[in-house]
C-alpha positions in Angstrom: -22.2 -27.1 -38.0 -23.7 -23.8 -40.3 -25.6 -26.2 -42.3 -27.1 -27.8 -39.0 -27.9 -24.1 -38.0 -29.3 -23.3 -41.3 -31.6 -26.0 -41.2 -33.1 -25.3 -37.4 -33.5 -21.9 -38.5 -35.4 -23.0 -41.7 -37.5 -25.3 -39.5 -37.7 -22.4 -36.8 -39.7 -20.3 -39.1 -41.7 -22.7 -40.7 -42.9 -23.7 -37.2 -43.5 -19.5 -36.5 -45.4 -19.5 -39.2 -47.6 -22.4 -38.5 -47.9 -21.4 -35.2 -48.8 -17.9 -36.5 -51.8 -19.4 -38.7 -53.1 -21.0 -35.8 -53.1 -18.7 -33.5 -50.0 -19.9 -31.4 -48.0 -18.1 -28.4 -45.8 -15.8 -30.4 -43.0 -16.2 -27.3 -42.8 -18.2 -24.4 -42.2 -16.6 -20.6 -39.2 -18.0 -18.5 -39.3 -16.9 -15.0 -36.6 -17.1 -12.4 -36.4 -20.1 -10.2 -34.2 -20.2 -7.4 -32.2 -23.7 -7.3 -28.6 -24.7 -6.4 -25.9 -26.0 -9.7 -23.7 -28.1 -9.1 -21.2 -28.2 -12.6 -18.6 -30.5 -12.0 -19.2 -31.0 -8.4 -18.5 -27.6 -7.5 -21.6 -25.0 -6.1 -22.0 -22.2 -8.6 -23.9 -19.6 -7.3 -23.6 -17.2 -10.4 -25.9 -20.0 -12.5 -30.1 -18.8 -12.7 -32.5 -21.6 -13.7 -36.2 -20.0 -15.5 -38.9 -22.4 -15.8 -41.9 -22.0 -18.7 -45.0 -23.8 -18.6 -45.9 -23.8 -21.6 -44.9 -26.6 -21.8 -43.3 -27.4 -18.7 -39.4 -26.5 -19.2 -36.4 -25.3 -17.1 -33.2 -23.7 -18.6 -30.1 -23.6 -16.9 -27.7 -20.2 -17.9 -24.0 -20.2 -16.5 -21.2 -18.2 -17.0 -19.3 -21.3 -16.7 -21.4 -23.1 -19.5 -21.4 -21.8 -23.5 -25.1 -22.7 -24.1 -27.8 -22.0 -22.4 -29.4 -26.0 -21.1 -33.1 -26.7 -21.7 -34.4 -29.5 -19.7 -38.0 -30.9 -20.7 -40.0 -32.4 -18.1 -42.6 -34.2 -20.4 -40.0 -35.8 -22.5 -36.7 -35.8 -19.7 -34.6 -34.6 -22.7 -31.5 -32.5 -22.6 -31.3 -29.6 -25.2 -28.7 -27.0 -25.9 -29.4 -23.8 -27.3 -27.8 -20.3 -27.7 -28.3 -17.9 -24.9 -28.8 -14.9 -27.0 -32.1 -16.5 -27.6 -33.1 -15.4 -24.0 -34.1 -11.9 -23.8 -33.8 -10.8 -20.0 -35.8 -8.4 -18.5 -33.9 -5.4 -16.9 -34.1 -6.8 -13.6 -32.8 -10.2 -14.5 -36.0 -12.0 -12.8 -37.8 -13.0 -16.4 -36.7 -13.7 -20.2 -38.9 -14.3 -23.3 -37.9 -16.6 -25.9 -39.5 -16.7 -29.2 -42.3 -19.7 -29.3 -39.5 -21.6 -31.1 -36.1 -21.5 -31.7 -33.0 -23.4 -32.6 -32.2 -26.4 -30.3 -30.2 -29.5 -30.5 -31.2 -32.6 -28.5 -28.2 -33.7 -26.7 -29.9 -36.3 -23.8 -32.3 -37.5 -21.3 -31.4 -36.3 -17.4 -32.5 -38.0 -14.6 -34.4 -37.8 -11.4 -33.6 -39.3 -8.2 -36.6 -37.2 -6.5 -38.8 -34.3 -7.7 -37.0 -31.6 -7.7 -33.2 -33.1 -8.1 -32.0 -33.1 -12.2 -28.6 -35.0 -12.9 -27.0 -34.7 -16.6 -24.0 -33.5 -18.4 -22.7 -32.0 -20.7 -19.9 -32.4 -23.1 -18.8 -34.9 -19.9 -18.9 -32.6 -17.5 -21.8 -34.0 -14.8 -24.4 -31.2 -13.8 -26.8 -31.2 -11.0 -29.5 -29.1 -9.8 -32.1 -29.2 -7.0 -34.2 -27.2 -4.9 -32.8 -24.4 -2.4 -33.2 -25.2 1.0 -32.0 -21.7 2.2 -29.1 -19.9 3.7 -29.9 -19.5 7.6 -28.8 -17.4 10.1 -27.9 -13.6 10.5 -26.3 -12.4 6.9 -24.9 -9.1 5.9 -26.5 -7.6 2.7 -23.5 -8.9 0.4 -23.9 -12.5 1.5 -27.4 -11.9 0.7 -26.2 -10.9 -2.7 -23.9 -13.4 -3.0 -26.7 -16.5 -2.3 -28.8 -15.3 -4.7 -27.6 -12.5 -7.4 -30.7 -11.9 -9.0 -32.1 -10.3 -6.1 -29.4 -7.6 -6.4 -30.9 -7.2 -9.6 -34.0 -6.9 -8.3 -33.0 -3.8 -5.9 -31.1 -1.9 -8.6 -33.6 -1.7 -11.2 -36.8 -1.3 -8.0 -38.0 2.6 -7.9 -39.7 3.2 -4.9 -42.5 5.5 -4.1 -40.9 8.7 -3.2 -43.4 9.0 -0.5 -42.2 6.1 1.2 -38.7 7.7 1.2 -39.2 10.5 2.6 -41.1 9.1 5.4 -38.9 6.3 6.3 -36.1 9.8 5.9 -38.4 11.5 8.4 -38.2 9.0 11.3 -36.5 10.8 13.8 -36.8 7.5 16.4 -33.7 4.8 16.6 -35.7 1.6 15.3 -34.1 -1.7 14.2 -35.5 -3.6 11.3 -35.8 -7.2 11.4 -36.1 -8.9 8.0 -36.7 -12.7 8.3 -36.4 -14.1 4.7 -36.2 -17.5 2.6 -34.0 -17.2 -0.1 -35.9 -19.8 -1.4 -39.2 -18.1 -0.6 -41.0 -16.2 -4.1 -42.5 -13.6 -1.9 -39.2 -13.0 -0.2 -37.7 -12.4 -3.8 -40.7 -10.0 -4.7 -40.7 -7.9 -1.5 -37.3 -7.7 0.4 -34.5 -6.4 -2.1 -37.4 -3.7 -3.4 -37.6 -2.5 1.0 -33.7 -2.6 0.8 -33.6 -0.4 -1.7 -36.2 2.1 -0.2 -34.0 1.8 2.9 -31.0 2.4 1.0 -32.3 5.4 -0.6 -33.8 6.9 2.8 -30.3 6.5 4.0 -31.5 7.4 8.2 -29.2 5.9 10.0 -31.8 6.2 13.1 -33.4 2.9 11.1 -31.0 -0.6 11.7 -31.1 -3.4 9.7 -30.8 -7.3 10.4 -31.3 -10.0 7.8 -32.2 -13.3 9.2 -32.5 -16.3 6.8 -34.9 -19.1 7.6 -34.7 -22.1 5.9 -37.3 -24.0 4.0 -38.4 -26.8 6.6 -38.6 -24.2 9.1 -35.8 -26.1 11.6 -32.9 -23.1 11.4 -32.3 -21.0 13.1 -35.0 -22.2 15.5 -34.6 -19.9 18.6 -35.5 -17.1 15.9 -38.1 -19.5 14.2 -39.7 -20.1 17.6 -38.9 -16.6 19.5 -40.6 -14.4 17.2 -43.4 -16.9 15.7 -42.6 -17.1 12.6 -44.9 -19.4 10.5 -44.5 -17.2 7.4 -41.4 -15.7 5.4 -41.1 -12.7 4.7 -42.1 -11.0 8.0 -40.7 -7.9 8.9 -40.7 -7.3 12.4 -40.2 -3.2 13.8 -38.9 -2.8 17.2 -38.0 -0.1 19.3 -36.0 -0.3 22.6 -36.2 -4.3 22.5 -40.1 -3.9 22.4 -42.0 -5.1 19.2 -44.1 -2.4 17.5 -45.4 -3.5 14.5 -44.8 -6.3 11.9 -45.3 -6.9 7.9 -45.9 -11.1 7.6 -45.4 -12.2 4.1 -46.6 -9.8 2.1 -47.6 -6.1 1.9 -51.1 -4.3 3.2 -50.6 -1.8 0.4 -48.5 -2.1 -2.8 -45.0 -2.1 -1.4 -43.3 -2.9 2.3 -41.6 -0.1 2.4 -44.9 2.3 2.9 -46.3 -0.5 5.5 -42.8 0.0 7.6 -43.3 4.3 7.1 -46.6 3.3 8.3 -45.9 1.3 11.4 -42.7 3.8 12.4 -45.4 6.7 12.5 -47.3 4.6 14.8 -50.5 4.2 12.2 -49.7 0.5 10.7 -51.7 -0.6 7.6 -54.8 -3.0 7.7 -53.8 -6.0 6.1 -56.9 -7.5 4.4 -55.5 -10.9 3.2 -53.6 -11.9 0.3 -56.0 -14.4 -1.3 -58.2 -12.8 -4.2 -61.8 -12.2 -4.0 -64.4 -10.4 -5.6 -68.1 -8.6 -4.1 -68.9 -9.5 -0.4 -71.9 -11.8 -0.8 -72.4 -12.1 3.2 -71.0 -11.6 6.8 -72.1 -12.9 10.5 -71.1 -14.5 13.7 -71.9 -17.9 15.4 -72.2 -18.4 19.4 -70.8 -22.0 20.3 -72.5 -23.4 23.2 -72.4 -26.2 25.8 -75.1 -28.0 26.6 -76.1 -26.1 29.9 -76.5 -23.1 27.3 -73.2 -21.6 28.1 -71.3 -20.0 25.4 -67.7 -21.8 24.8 -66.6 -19.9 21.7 -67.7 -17.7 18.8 -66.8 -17.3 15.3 -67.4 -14.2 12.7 -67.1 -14.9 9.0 -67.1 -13.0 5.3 -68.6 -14.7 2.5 -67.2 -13.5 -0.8 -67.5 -14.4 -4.6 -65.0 -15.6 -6.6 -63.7 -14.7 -10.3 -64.6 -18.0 -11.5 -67.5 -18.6 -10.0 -67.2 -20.0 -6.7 -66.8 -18.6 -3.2 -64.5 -17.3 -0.6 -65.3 -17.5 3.0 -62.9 -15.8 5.9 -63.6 -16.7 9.4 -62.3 -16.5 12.7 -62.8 -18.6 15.8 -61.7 -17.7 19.6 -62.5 -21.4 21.9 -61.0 -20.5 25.2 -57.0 -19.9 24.1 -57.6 -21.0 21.2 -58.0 -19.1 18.0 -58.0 -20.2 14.7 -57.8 -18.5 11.2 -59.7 -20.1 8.1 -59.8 -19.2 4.4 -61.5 -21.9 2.7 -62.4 -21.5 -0.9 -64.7 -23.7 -3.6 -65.2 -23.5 -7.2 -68.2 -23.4 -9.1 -69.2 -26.8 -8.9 -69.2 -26.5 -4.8 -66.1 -28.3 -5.3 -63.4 -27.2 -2.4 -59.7 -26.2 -4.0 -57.8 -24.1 -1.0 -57.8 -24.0 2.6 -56.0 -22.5 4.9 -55.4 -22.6 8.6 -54.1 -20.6 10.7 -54.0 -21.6 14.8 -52.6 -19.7 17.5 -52.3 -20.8 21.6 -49.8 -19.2 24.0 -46.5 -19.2 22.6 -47.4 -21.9 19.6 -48.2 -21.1 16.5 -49.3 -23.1 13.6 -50.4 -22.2 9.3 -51.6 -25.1 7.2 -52.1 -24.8 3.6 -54.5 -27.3 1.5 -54.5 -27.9 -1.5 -57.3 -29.9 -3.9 -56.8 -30.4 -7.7 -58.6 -33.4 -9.4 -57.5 -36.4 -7.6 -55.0 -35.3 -5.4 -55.0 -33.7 -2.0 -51.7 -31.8 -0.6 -51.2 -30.5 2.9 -48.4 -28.3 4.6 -47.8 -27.2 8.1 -45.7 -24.5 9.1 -45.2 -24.2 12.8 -43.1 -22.4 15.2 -42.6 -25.2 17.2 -42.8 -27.9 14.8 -41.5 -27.1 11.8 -42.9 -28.1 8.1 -45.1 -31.1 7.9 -46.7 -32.9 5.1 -49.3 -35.1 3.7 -50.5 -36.4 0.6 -53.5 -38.1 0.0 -56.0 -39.2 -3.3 -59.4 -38.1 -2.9 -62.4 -38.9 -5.4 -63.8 -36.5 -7.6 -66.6 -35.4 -5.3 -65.0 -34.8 -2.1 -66.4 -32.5 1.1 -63.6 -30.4 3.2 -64.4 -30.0 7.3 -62.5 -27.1 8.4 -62.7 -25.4 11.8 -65.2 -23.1 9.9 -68.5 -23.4 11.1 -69.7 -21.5 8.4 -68.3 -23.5 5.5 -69.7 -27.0 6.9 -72.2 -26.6 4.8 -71.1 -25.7 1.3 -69.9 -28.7 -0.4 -72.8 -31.3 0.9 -75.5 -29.0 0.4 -76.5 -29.8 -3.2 -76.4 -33.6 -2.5 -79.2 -32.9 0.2 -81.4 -31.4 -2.3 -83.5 -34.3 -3.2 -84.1 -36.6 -0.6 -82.7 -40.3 0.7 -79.8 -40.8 2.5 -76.4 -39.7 0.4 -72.6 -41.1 1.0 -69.4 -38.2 0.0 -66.4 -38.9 1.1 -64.8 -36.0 3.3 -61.6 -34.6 4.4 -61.5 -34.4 8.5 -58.9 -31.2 9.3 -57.2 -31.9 12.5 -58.3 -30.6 15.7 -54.5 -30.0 17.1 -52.6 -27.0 16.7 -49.4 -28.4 15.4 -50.9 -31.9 13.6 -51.6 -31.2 9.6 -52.9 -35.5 9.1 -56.0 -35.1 8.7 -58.2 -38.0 7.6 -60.7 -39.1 4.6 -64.0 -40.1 6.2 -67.4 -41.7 4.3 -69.8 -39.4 5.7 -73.6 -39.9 5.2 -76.2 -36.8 5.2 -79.9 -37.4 5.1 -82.0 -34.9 4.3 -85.5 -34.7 6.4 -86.9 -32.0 4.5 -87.3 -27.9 4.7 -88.7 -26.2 8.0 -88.5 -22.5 9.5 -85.9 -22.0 12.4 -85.5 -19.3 14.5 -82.3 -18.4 16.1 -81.4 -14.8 17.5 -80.1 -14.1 13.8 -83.6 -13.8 12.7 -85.7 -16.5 11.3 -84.7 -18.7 8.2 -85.9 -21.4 5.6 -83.6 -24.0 6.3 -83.1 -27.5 4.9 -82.6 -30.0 8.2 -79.9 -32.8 7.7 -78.6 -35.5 9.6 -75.2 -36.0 9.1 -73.7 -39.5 10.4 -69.9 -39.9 10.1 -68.7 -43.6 12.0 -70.5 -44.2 15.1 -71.4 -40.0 15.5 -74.3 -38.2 14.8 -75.0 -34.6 14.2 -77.6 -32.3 13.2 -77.8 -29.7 11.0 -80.0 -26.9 9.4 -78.7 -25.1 6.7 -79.5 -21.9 5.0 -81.6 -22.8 1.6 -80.0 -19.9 -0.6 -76.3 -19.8 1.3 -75.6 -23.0 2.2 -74.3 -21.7 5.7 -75.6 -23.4 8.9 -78.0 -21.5 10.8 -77.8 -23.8 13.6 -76.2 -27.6 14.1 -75.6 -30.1 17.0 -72.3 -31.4 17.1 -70.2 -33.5 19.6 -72.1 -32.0 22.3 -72.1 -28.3 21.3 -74.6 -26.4 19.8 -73.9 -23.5 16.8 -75.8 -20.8 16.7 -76.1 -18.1 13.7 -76.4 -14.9 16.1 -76.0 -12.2 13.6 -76.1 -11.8 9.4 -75.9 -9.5 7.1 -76.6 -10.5 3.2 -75.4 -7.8 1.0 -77.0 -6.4 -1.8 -76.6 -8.1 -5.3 
């Protein structure tokens, strides 16, 4: 056994050096990744799995094991290697490993679905798979208990003194409703840091209740439903049974404990959105009217850039008791990569997330009163997005209107219904009858006019030369209409 050391430490740092001279990662980042072990058919709950993409790698660490595991998804091998080679961060949610180490290839695991991993080791069969959640009301050591590293978190969390002596100030009995998924990354980042501000405020005017949701969304569903959750972590502030103020998912300012000081003092932060974005590029509002003339709905929209390259546009749409919520992004080649939805009418409400990468499309639904759903699709490498966005009809069609003759692009339909995430792929045809001057009570615009046929329905539309934004289209009987812009300087 030294000799076999001695000779993967030789080949360790021949590697190092190689990877030295050619400019190689000089460690590798593991990351916490919250999953349930099984070793020999028992639940152990003091085992942390850290995954590394580079390449794409998960080590399992257990008290109850000698080595540390490395499983490797390219190959599906089985590795054991020694854990003092995994240097934790202080708060136990991250390790670095040098870019090699010492390893020995013990196996291949196997996987009966994505995210399950069976193998064993030295005969004793191991399994891991994705955490589907505790659920229900929890005290803060069964908390603890489901997933230690969180404790970690809230011991080695400072947090802003300010915050702690406001959230000491409040004077008001308020209870404190954390809904969490111990499965959720944005549950992990933001609830044990607010316990400990909490903690260390120590105002016993200020209750506490822990509520875990699991990761479909199904339990505990009179919570789920009751308090329209569609998004984990929200916080939710009440005084005397009466709702004052909530934190959804994640904070309006750097931490959730000065958004809840905020909210108790009766002045809650503005939450601008959690997705990225660079300079505002421009921002309006659309009138949607019937054919009579009579306005039905209305939308207002940002337009923003993007760090590489592409756009951002934020909108939001009231029809009647409807409203709806859109982020929808595109990359530099007009090419769309994120959308999100957000519907809301009466007591149902409805987030669904899209995803584009090369070939593959991915869509999930969070509802109140339906739970998750999902869908899956392959899409071509030039592919259009319709989302309730008036404002982003435009952008990924535009350039194939440039020159003219009739075009085919295939297109992703977004569903109409508040609690449906199937969507469908279309063959849509624009053809482009040339540039002409509109006006519209926005002003008047240079606008290229296309007609866009999708199965048996036609539509019109004139878009915005420089923006690609419509400025005014004729749609299954409704008419949009830009009513206001404002294009910001570059």
């Amino acid at each position: 056994m030294r000799y076999k050391v001695l000779s993967l430490l030789f080949i360790t740092a021949a590697l190092t050096s190689a990877l030295a001279q050619t400019g190689g990662p000089a460690s590798i980042k593991w990351s916490d990744s919250t999953r349930d072990v099984y070793i020999d058919g028992q639940l152990d709950r003091a085992a942390q799995v850290l995954t590394s993409d580079a390449p794409r790698r998960l080590v399992l660490i257990s008290p109850r094991l000698d080595l540390a595991v490395i499983l490797d998804s390219t190959e599906q091998t089985v590795s054991t290697a020694l854990k003092e080679f995994f240097r934790f961060a202080p708060d136990h949610a991250s390790a670095t490993t040098d870019a090699v180490f010492p390893s020995q290839t013990i196996g291949q695991f196997t996987n009966p679905d994505t995210y399950t991993y069976i193998f064993s080791i030295d005969g004793r069969p191991v399994l891991f798979r994705s955490h589907a959640g505790a659920t229900g009301e929890m005290s803060e050591q069964q908390l603890w208990e489901t997933v230690p590293v969180w404790r970690s978190l809230m011991e080695n969390h400072q947090p802003p003194a300010a915050a702690v002596t406001a959230l000491k100030a409040n004077t008001s009995d308020a209870q404190v409703i954390v809904a969490l998924g111990t499965w959720c990354s944005d549950s992990r980042n933001y609830v044990p840091k607010l316990i400990k501000a909490l903690k260390a405020a120590g105002n016993d005017h200020l209750k506490v209740k822990i509520i875990g949701i699991d990761s479909r969304f199904h339990t505990p569903l009179s919570t789920i439903q009751q308090r329209k959750l569609i998004n984990v972590p929200p916080v939710i502030v009440e005084r005397n049974g009466r709702e004052i103020g909530r934190i959804v998912e994640t904070p309006a300012v750097d931490t959730m404990e000065e958004d809840l000081a905020a909210i108790l003092i009766g002045k809650p932060n503005v939450h601008k959105g959690r997705w990225d974005r660079g300079p505002k590029v421009a921002s309006g509002a659309y009138s949607y009217r019937d054919s009579a003339g009579k306005e039905r709905g209305k939308e207002q929209w940002e337009m923003y850039r993007t760090d590489e390259g592409g756009h951002l546009l934020h909108s939001r749409v009231t029809v009647g008791d409807l409203t709806t919520e859109v982020w929808h992004r595109i990359n530099g080649a007009k090419r769309p990569t994120f959308v999100e939805v957000t519907t809301h009418r009466g007591e149902s409400l409805a987030r669904t997330r899209y995803r584009l990468n090369e070939q593959t499309l991915t869509a999930r639904l969070r509802g109140n009163q339906s739970g998750v759903l999902d869908q899956t699709l392959d899409v071509p490498d030039r592919v259009a997005f319709f989302s309730p966005a008036i404002a982003a009809c435009g952008w990924e069609w535009a350039k194939a209107t440039e020159a003219q003759g009739q075009k085919q692009v295939t297109s992703y339909i977004a569903p109409s219904e508040i609690a449906s995430t199937v969507g469908t792929l279309a063959s849509v045809s624009y053809d482009p009858k040339g540039d002409e001057k509109v006006r519209v009570p926005a002003g008047e615009f240079l606008v290229r006019r296309v007609l866009r046929k999708a199965g048996d329905e036609t539509s019109e539309w004139w878009l915005h030369t420089e923006l690609s934004i419509p400025v005014r289209a004729q749609h299954a009987g409704i008419e949009y209409v830009l009513t206001s812009i404002e294009v910001s300087k570059p």
